[in-house]
C-alpha positions in Angstrom: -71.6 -33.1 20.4 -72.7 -36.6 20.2 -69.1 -38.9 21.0 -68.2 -40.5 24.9 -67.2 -37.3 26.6 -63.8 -36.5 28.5 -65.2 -34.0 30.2 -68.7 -33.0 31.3 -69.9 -29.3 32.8 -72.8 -28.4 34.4 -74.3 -25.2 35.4 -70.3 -24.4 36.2 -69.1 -21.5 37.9 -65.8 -19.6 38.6 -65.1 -17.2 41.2 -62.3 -14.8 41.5 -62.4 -12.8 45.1 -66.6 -13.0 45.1 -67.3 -12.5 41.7 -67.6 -14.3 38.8 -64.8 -15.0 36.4 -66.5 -17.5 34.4 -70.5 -18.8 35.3 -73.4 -20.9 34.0 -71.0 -22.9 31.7 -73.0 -26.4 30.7 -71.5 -28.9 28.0 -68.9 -31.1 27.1 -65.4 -31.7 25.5 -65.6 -35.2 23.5 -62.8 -37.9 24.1 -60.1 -38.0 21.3 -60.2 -34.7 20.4 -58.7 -31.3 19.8 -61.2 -28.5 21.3 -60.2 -24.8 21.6 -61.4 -22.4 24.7 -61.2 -18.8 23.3 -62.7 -15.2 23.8 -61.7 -11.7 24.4 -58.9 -11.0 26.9 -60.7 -11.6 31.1 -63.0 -13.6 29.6 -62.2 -16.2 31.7 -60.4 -18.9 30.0 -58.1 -19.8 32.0 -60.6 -19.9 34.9 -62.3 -22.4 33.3 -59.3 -24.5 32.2 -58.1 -24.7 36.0 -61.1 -25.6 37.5 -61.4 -28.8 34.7 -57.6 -29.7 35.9 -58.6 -29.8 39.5 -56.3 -26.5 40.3 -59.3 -24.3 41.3 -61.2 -25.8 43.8 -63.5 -22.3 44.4 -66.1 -23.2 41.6 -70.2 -24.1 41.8 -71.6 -26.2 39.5 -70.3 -29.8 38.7 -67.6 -30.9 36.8 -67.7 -34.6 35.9 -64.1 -36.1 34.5 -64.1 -39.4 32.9 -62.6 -41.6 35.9 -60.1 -43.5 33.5 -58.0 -40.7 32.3 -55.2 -39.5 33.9 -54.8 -35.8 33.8 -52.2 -33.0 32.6 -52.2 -29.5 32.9 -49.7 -27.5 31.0 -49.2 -23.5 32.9 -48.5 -20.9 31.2 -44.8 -20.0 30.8 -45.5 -16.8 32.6 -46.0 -19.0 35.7 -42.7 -20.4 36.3 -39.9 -19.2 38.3 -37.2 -19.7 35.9 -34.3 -18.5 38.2 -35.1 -21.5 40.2 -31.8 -23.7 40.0 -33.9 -26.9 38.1 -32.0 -28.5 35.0 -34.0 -30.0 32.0 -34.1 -33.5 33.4 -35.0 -32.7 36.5 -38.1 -30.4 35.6 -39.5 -33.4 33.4 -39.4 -35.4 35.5 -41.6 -33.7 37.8 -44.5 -35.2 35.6 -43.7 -38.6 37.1 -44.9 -37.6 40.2 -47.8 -39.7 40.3 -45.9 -42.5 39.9 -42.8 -42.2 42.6 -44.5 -40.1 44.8 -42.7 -36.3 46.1 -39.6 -38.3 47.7 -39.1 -41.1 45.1 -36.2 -41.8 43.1 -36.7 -41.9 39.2 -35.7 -45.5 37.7 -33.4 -46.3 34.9 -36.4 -46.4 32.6 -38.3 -43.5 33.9 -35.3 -41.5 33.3 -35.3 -42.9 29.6 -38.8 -41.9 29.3 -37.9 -38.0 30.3 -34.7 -38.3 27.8 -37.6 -39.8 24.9 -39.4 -37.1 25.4 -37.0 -34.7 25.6 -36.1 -35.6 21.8 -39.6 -35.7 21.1 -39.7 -32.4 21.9 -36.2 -31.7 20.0 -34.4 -31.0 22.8 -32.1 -34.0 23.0 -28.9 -33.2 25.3 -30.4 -30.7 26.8 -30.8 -32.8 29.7 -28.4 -30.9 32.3 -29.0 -27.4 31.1 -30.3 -25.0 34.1 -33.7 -24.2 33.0 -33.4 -20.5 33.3 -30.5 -21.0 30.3 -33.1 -21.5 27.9 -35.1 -19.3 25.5 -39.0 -19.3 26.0 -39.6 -21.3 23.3 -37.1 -23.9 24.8 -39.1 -23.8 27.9 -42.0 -24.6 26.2 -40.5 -27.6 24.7 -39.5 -28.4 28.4 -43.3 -27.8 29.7 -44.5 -30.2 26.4 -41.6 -33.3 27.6 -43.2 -32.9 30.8 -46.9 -33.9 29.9 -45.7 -36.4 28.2 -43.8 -38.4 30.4 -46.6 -37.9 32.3 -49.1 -40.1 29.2 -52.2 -38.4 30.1 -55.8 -39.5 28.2 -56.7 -35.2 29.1 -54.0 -32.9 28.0 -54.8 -29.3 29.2 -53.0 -26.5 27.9 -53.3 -23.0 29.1 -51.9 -20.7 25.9 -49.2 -23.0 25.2 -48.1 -21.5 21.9 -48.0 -18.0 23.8 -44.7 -15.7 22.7 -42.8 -18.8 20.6 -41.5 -18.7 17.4 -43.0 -20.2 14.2 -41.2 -23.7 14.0 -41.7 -23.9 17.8 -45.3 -23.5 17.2 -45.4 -25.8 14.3 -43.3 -28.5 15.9 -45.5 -28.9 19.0 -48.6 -28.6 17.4 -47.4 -31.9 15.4 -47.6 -33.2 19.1 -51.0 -32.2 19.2 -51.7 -33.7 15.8 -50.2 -37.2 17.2 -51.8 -37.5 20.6 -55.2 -37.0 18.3 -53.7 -40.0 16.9 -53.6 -41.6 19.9 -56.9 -41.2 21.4 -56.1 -38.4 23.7 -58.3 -35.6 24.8 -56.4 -31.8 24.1 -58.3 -28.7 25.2 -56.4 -25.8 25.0 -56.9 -21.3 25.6 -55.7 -20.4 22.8 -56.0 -16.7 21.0 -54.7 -17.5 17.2 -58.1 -18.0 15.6 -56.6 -18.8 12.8 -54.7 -21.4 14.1 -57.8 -22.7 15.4 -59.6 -23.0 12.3 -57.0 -25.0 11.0 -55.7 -27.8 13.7 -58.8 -28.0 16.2 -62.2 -30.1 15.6 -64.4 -28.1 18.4 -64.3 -24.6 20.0 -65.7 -23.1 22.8 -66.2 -19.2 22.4 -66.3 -17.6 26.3 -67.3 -14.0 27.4 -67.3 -15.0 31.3 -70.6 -16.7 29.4 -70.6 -19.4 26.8 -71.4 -17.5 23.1 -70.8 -20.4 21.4 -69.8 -24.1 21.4 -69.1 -26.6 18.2 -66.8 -26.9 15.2 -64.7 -24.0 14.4 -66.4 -23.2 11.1 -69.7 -22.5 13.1 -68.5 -20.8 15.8 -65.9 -18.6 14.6 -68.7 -16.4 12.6 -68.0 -12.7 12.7 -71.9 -12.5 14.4 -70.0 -14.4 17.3 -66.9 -13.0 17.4 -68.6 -9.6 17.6 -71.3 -10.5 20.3 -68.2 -12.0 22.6 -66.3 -8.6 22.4 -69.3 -6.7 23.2 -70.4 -8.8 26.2 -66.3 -8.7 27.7 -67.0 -5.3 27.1 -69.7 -4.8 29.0 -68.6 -7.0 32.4 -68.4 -4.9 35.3 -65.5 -6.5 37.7 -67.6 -4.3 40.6 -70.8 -5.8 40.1 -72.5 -8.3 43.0 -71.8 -11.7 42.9 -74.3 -13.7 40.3 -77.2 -15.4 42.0 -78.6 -17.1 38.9 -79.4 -21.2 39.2 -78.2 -20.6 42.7 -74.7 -19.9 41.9 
C-alpha cells in the first residue's frame, strides 16, 4: 500500500486474559479508503478493531493514528443495553460528546445536525422514539446517525451489517460509498465476502495472524481462505502467552 496512511501498526499485539487474541500484526490502512478486517470466527477481529479506536488499552506493539483525524467507533448491536430508557435523539447525540463535554447542553444547531442525520439514515421523526422500540435494523440506523454527527476522518465499524435486512444493508453501505467520497477512512469486521469483493478497495485476512493483506481480488483466493481456517483451527486458547519480538 503506497497512499498517506490513516492508520499505521507495528509488531501489534492483543491480549485477552494472558493470551493472545490477535499478535505480530504490522501494516497499514491508507487514508480515504474502504478496507475490510475478516477471518474465521475468534480470529480476532474485533480485537484488533478496538485496540485501533483506543478502546483496548492491553495491547504491545505500536499503533500510530494520523493526529488530524478525529475518531469513530461503531459497537456491535449486540453491545447495547436496549432496555435502557434513551430515545432516538438523545442516543445521537451522544456522538457530540467531544464537543459539549459529559454535562453540556446540545445547541439549536447541534440538535439539527442529530435530526440531518437522522434522515440521512432514513429515520426522520424518529426522534422521540425509546430506543428499545425499534427493530435491529433501526438501531443500526441509530448507531450510523451517531458517527455521523460525530464527522470523523476514521470510521470504525465492528460488523455493522450484522443480522439487518437487505435494504438496511444496502442503504448504509451507500453511507459507506459517500464518506469514500468524502475523504474519510472506513475499516470495518465484516464476514460477507462477497460483500467485500464488491464495495471495499483493501482487505485484511486475520487468523489471530495476518494471512493476507491488499485488494480483495488478491486476498480473497481460495489458497487464503483455506490457510486462515486451518490456522483458527489449530489456536490453542490454553497455550502460554507468545514471547515472539518480545510480545
Amino acid at each position: 500500500m503506497s497512499g498517506a496512511a490513516a492508520v499505521r501498526l507495528h509488531d501489534v499485539t492483543v491480549a485477552y486474559r494472558g493470551h493472545p487474541a490477535v499478535h505480530h500484526v504490522s501494516g497499514s490502512f491508507e487514508s480515504g479508503r474502504l478496507a475490510a478486517v475478516v477471518g474465521p470466527n475468534g480470529a480476532g477481529k474485533s480485537s484488533l478493531l478496538s485496540a485501533m479506536g483506543g478502546r483496548q488499552p492491553g495491547y504491545q506493539g505500536r499503533i500510530e493514528r494520523d493526529a488530524a483525524l478525529r475518531v469513530a467507533y461503531l459497537p456491535q448491536a449486540s453491545e447495547l443495553d436496549r432496555a435502557f430508557p434513551v430515545r432516538v435523539r438523545e442516543f445521537v447525540a451522544m456522538g457530540l460528546w467531544a464537543e459539549i463535554g459529559a454535562f453540556g447542553a446540545v445547541r439549536a444547531a447541534q440538535r439539527q445536525r442529530v435530526d440531518q442525520a437522522l434522515a440521512t439514515v432514513g429515520l426522520a421523526g424518529f426522534e422521540q422514539r425509546l430506543l428499545g422500540e425499534l427493530s435491529v435494523g433501526q438501531v443500526q440506523r441509530v448507531l450510523f446517525a451517531r458517527v455521523l454527527v460525530q464527522d470523523a476522518g476514521l470510521i470504525l465499524l465492528d460488523e455493522p451489517f450484522n443480522a439487518i435486512d437487505a435494504r438496511t444493508t444496502a442503504d448504509l453501505l451507500r453511507l459507506l460509498a459517500r464518506w469514500k467520497q468524502e475523504s474519510r477512512t472506513v475499516i470495518a469486521v465484516l464476514h460477507d465476502l462477497e460483500q467485500v469483493r464488491a464495495h471495499f478497495d483493501d482487505v485484511l485476512l486475520l487468523a489471530r495472524e495476518p494471512v493476507a493483506w491488499g485488494p480483495p481480488a488478491q486476498v480473497l483466493r481460495a489458497e487464503h481462505l483455506f490457510k486462515a481456517r486451518q490456522m483458527a483451527e489449530a489456536w490453542d486458547q490454553d497455550a502460554p502467552p507468545c514471547r515472539r519480538g518480545g510480545a
